[in-house]
C-alpha positions as CSV (number, residue, x, y, z in Angstrom):
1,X,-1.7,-30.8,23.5
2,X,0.9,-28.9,25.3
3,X,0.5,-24.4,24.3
4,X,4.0,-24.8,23.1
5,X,3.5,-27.6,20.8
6,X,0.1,-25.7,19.7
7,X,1.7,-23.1,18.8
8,X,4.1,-24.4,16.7
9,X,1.5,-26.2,15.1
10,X,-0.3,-22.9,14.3
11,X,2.5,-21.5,12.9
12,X,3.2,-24.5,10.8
13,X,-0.2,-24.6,9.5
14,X,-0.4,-20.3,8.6
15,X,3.2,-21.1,6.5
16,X,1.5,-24.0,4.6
17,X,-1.2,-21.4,3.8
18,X,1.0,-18.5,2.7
19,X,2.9,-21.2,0.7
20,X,-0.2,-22.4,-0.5
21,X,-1.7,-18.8,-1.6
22,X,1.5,-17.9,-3.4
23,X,1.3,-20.9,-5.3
24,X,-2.0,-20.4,-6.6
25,X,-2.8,-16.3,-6.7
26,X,1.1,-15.8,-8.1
27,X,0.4,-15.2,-12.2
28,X,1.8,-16.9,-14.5
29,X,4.9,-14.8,-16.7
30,X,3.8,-13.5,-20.2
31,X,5.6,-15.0,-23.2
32,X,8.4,-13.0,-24.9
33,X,7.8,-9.9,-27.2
34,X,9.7,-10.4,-30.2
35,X,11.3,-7.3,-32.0
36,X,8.7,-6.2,-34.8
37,X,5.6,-7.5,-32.7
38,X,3.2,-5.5,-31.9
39,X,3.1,-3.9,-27.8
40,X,0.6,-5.8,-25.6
41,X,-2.2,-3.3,-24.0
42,X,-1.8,-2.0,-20.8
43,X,-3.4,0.7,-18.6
44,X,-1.6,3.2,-16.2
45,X,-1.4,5.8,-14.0
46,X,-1.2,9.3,-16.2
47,X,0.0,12.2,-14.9
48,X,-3.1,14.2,-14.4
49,X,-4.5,11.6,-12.1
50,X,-6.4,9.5,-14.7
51,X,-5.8,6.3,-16.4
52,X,-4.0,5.9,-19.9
53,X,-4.4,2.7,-22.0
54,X,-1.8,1.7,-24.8
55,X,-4.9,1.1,-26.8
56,X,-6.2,5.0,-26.7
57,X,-3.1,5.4,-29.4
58,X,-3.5,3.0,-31.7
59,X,-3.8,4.2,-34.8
60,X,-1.7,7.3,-34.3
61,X,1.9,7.4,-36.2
62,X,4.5,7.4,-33.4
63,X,4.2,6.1,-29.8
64,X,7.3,5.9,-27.3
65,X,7.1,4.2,-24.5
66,X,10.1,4.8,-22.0
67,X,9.9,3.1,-18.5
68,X,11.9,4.4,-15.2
69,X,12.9,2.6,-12.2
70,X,11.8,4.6,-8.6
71,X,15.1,5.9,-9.0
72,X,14.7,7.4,-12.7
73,X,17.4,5.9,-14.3
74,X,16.8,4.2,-17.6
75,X,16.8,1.0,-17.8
């Protein structure tokens, strides 16, 4: 096998891979949240360096959740 062709063979193969690891490692989307249904849990980044869950609220009266873009505009 000529380097050329070998090559191109390699390169092949490593894009059948990546294809082949998106496929499979990519998650699948979460179904809708309907209006009156209640938030799904998540954990973040706070702040002051730690992590805040969803869940280390429940039970209080009022939670607001408000995301920003890099940017900080609402969206």
């Amino acid at each position: 096998m000529r380097i050329a062709d070998r090559a191109r063979f390699v390169a092949a193969l490593a894009a059948l891979a990546l294809a082949a690891t998106s496929i499979v490692v990519v998650p699948r989307p979460a179904g809708a949240i309907e209006a009156g249904d209640p938030a799904p849990d998540f954990t973040l980044a706070s702040t002051t360096g730690g992590d805040i869950s969803l869940s280390d609220f429940r039970g209080k009266k009022w939670v607001l959740l408000e995301f920003y873009g890099a940017d900080f505009a609402p969206t």
